[in-house]
C-alpha positions in Angstrom: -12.4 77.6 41.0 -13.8 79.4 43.8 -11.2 79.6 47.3 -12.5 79.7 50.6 -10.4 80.8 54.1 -8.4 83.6 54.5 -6.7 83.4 51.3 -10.1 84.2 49.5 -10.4 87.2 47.4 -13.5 88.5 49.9 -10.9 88.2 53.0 -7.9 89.5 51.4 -6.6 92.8 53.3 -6.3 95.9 50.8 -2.8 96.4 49.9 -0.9 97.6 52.7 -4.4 98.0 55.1 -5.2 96.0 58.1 -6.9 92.8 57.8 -10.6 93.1 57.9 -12.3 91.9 60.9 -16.2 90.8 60.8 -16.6 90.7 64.6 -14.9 87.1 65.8 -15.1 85.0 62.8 -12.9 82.2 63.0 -12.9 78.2 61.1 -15.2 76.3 63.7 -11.8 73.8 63.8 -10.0 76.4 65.9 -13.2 77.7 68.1 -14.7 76.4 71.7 -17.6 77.3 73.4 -20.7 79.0 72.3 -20.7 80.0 68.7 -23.1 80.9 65.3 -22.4 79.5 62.4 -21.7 82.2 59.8 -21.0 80.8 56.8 -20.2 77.6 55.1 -17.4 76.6 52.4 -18.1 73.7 50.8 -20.2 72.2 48.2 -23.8 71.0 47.8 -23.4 67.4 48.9 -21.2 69.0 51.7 -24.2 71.8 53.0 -27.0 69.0 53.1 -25.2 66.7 55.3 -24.1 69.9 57.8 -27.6 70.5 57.6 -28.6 67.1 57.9 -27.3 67.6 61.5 -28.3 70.6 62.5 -25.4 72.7 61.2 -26.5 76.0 59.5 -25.6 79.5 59.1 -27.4 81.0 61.8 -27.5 78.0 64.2 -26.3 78.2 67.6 -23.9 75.2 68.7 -21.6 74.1 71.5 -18.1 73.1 70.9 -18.1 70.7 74.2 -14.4 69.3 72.9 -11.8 70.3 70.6 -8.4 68.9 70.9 -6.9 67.0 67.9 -9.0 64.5 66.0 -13.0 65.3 65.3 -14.4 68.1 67.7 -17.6 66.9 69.5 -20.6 69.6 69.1 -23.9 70.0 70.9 -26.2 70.5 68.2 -29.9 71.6 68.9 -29.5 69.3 72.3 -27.6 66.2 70.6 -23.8 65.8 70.7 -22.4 65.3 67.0 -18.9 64.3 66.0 -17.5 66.3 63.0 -14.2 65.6 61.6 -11.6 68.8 61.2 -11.4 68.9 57.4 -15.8 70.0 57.3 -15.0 72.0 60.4 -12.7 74.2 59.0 -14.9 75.0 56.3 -17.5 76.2 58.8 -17.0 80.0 59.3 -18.6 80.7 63.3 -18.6 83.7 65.5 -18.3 83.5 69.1 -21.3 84.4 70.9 -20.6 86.8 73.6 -19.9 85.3 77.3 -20.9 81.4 75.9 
């Protein structure tokens, strides 16, 4: 069984060490704004219908709103719903002054 998040074996701090940082790299659940998808934690079926919309590592998106339910994303000029559950499996980075 493979983990993903913060609990994974790849994110764990070193015993007794600071928590390792990879710039701004949060679950696109908790982000707004301008971000790049990083990374994404989920399974085959998952990855084809993120990428089905647009969704990517490497993409640039919008989150126009995120306050409890599905966030609302600009994606490549259209606005796409995603629920939280897939979002938080999306790793993003903030892009600098979006």
């Amino acid at each position: 069984m493979r983990v993903f998040g913060w609990a994974s074996p790849e994110r764990r701090p070193p015993e007794g060490g600071p928590v390792p940082r990879g710039g701004d790299v949060l679950p696109l659940s908790s982000a707004l704004g301008k971000v790049v998808v990083r990374e994404i934690g989920c399974g085959p079926s998952c990855r084809a219908r993120l990428a089905s919309l647009g969704i990517i590592p490497g993409a640039e998106i919008t989150v126009v709103r995120n306050s409890g339910g599905p966030l609302l994303l600009d994606v490549m000029g259209g606005r796409v719903a995603l629920g939280r559950g897939i979002a938080a499996k999306v790793l993003v980075e903030r892009v600098p002054g979006g």
